[in-house]
C-alpha positions in Angstrom: -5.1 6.6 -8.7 -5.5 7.5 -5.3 -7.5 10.5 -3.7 -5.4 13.0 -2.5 -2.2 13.1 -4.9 -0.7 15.2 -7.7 1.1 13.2 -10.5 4.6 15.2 -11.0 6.2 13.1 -13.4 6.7 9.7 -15.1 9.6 7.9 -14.7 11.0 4.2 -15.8 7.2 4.1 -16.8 6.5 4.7 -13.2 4.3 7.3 -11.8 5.7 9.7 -8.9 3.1 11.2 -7.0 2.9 13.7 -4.1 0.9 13.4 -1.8 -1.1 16.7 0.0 0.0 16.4 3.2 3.5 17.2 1.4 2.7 20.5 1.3 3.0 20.7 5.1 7.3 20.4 4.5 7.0 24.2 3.7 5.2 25.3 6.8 8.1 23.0 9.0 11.1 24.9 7.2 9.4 28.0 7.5 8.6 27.1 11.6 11.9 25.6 11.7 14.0 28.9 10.4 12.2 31.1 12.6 12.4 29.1 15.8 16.1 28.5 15.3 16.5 32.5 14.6 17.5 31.6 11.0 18.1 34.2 8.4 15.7 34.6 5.5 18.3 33.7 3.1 19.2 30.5 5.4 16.0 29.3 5.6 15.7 29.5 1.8 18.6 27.4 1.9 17.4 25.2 4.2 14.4 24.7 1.9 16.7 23.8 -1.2 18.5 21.4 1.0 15.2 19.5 2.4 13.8 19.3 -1.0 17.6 17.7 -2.6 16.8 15.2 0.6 13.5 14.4 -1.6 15.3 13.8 -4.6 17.6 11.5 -3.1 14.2 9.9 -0.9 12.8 9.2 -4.8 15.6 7.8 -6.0 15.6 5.6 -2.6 12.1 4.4 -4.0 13.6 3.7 -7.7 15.9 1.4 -5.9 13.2 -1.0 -4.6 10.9 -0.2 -7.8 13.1 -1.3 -10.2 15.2 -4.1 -8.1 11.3 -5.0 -8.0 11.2 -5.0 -11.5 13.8 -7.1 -12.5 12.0 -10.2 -10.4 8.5 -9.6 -12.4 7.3 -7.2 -10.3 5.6 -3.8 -11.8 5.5 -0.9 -9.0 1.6 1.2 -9.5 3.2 4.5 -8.1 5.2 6.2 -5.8 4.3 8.0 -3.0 5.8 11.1 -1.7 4.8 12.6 1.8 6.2 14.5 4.8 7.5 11.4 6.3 9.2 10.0 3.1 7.9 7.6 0.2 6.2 4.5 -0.7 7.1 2.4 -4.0 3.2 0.8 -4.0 4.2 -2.5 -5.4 1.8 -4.3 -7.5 2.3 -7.8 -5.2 5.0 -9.0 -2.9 7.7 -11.0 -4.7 7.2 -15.1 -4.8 10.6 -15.8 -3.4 12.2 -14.9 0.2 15.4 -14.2 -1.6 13.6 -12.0 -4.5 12.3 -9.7 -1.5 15.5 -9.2 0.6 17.4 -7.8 -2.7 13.7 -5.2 -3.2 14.0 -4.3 0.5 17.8 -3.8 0.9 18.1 -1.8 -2.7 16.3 1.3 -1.1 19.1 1.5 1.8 21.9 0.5 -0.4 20.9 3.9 -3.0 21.6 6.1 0.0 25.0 4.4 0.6 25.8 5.0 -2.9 24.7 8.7 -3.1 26.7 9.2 -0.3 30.1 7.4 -2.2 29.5 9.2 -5.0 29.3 12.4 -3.2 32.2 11.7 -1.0 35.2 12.8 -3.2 33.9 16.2 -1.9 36.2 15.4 0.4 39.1 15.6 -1.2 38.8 19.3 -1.7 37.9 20.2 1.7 38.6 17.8 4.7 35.9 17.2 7.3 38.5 19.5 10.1 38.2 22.2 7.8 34.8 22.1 7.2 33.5 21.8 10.6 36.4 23.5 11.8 33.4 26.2 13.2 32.5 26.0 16.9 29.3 25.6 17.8 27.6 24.8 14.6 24.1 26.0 14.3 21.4 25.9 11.7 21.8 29.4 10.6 25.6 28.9 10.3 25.1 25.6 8.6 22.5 26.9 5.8 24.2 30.1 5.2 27.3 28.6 3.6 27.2 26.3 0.9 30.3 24.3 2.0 28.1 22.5 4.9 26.0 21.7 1.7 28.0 17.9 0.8 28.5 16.9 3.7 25.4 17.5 5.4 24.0 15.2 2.4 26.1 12.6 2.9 25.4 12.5 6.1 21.6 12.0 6.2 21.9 9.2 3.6 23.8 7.4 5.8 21.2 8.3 8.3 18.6 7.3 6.3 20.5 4.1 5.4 20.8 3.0 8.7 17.4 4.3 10.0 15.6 2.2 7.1 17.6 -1.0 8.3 16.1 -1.0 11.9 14.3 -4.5 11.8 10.3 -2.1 12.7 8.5 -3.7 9.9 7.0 -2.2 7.3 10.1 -0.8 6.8 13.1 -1.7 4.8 14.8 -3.1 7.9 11.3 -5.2 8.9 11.3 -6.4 5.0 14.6 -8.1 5.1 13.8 -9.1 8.6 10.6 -11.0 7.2 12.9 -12.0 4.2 15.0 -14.1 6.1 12.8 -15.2 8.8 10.0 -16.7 5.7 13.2 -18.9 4.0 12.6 -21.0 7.5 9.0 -20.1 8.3 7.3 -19.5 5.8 5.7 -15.6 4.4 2.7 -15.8 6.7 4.5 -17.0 10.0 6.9 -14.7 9.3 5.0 -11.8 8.7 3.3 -12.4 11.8 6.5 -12.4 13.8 7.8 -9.2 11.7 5.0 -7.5 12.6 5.0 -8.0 16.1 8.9 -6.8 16.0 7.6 -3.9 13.7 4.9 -2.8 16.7 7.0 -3.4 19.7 9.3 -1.0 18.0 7.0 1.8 16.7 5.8 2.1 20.6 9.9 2.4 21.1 9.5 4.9 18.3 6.6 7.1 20.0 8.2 6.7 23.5 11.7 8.0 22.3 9.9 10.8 20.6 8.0 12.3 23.7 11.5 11.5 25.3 13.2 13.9 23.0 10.4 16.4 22.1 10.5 14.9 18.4 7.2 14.9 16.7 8.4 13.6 13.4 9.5 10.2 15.0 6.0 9.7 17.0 4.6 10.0 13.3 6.5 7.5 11.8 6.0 5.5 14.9 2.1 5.3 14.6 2.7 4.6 10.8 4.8 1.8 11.2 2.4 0.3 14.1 -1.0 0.6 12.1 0.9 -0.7 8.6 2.5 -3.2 10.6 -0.8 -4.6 11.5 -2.4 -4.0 7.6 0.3 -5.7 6.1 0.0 -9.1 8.6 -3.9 -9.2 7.4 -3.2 -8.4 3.7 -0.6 -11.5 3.6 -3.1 -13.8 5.4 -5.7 -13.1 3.5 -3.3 -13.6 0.4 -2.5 -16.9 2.1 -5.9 -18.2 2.3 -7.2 -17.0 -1.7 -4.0 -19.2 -2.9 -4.5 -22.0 -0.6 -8.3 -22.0 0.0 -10.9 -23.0 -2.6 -14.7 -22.1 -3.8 -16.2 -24.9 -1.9 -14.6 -23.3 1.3 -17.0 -20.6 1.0 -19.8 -21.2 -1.3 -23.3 -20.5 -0.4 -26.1 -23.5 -1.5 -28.8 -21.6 -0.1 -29.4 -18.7 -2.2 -32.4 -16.6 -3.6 -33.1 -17.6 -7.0 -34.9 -14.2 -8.9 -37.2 -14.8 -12.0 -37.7 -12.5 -14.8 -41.3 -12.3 -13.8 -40.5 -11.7 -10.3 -41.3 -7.5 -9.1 -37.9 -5.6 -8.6 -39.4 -5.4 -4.7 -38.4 -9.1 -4.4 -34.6 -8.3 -4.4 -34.7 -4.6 -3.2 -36.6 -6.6 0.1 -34.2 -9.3 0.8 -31.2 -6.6 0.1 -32.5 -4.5 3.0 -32.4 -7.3 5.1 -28.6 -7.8 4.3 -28.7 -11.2 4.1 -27.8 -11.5 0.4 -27.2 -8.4 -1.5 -26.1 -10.1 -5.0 -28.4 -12.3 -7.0 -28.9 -15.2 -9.4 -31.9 -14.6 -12.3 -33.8 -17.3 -14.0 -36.2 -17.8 -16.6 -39.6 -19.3 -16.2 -37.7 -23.0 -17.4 -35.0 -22.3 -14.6 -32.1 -21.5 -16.9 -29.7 -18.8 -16.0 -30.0 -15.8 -17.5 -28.2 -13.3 -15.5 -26.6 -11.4 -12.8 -28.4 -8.5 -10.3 -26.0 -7.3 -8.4 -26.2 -4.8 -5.6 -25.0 -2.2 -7.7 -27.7 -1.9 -9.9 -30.5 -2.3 -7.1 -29.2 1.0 -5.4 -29.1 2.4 -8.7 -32.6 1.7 -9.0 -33.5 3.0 -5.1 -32.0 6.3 -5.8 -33.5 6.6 -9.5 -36.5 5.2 -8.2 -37.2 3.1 -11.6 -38.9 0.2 -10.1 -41.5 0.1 -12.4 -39.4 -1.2 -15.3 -39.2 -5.3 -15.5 -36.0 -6.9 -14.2 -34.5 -8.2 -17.5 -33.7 -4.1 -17.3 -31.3 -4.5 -14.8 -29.8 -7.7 -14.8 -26.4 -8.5 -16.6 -26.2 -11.0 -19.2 -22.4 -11.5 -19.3 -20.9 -13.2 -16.6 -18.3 -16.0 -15.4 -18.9 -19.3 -13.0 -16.7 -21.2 -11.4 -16.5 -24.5 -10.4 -15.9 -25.9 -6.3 -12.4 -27.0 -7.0 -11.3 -23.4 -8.3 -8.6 -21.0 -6.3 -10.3 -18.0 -4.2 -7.6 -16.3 -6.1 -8.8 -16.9 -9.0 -12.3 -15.3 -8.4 -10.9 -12.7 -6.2 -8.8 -11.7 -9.8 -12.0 -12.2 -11.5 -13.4 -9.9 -9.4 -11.1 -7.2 -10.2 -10.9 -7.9 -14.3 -14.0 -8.4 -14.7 -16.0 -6.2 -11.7 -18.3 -9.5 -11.5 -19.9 -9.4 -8.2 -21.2 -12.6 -8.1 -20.9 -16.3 -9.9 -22.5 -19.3 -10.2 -20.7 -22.3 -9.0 -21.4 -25.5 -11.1 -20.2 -28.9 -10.8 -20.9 -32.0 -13.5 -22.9 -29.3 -15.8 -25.4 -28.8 -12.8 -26.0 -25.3 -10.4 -25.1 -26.1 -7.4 -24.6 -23.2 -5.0 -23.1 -19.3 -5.6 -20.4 -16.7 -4.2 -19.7 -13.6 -4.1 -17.9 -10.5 -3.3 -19.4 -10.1 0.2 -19.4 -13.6 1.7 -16.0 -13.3 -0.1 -14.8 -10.8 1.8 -16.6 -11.5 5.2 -14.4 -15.2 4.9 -10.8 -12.9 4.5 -11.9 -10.9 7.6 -13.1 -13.7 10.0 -10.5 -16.9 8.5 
């Protein structure tokens, strides 16, 4: 779980999380009420109101996590903050198609909340509740009639807002949907993305336009994700197409179990490997010394006990024609740091998490 959040409750076997930062919605409807010479009472109101928004802003978030679902894929948590939510999905769906239905089931929960609210106005017509002149926040959130339609009326605005094609937003997600049926996800992405930032500038220009802080938020956010999201799905791109031989090392330090702890605490410092290999005195393998365990041993300064202390015995290799995404999984499951790579029964060069990781950032 991620730093920063309070678990509120489970549902659907999801988690729904807030985040901190969420807090800050109290301070705005207290600064809004007194800047807008709001009652007590109204401002209360207007509290109740912001925090029914949230509800419905959840169930947005249920939409894509369980559209999600229904194409095999599980949703970690969901995110509430000042400036909305975030259904954290486990990976993006396989298919173009499977994606459009995810993104476009958020927006389509807020049309529906609005339907089902709308019978409202069968008791009172929209003339005679806004039959007030000069509607103000205090007159709005001092009568519960405005209480409906006010509701309805910022799901549809969320609806529509969500659709604007600034990926990664709902809008930017079917955007990318459609383009990646004739270009390909990464392609796509890359052209979504783009859209996404040319419109989160619109975003922050609009909002010194109009005074509106909110929007220059969300405008940054969509810029910086925009750019995330482009680099996650390339570097998705090249674990599935890429394989070990594309970035295996065959020059690498081979350790002994006589060898002094020094050897691989010296070439560590240097940063040129950090992640090791360990032999016997016949040259089998016998293990793993990853640079976990050697800054374990710098800050518990227990270099005087032999290395066979700190090595691993359990570990996985791989052979030159194995996925990237295979090992980067690996990686995860198994918190292996580094593996062997052996072809026809014979060592023949390693990789690991850094050199790993250095190839995503550089490809």
């Amino acid at each position: 779980q991620m730093k920063g959040v309070l678990h509120i409750a489970t549902i659907a076997g999801i988690p729904v999380l807030i985040h901190w930062s969420f807090g800050l919605m109290f301070f705005y409807v207290l600064y809004t009420g007194h800047t807008m010479g709001m009652s007590p009472l109204s401002t209360a109101f207007f509290g109740i109101f912001m925090l029914t928004l949230f509800v419905c802003v959840v169930m947005h978030e249920f939409g894509h996590a369980l559209s999600a679902r229904r194409y095999g894929v599980n949703t970690r948590d969901i995110i509430l903050s000042p400036i909305g939510g975030i259904a954290r999905l486990e990976h993006l769906p396989e298919k173009p198609l499977h994606e459009f239905i995810i993104a476009i089931a958020g927006p389509l929960v807020n049309v529906a909340i609005a339907l089902v609210l709308s019978p409202y106005f069968f008791f009172y017509s929209p003339s005679e509740t806004f039959q007030t002149e000069n509607l103000n926040f205090d007159i709005i959130f001092s009568n519960w009639i405005y209480f409906i339609p006010m509701l309805i009326a910022v799901n549809i605005t969320l609806a529509l807002f969500n659709l604007l094609p600034a990926f990664p937003m709902d809008g930017g997600r079917i955007f990318r949907s459609l383009l990646s049926m004739k270009f390909g996800r990464l392609l796509a992405t890359r052209i979504a993305s783009f859209f996404g930032k040319l419109m989160a500038i619109l975003f922050i220009a609009y909002s010194f336009y109009e005074g509106s802080p909110m929007l220059s938020i969300i405008g940054l956010f969509v810029f910086f994700v925009a750019g995330h999201e482009y680099k996650m799905v390339k570097a998705d791109t090249l674990l599935k197409e890429k394989q070990v031989r594309d970035v295996m090392q065959t020059a690498f330090s081979r350790i002994s179990l006589s060898d002094d702890i020094s050897l691989p605490m010296s070439i560590l410092k240097k940063g040129d490997e950090r992640n090791f290999l360990v032999f016997d005195q016949w040259q089998r393998l016998v293990g793993i010394l990853t640079e976990h365990e050697l800054l374990d041993v710098a800050k518990k300064s227990t270099d005087d006990l032999p290395i066979i202390n700190y090595i691993s015995h359990t570990y996985n290799i791989v052979n030159p024609t194995d996925s990237l995404q295979m090992v980067y999984d690996k990686i995860h499951e198994d918190d292996q740091r580094i593996f062997p790579v052996f072809e026809e029964g014979k060592l023949i060069a390693v990789i690991d998490i850094n050199s790993l990781n250095k190839y995503l950032r550089t490809a």
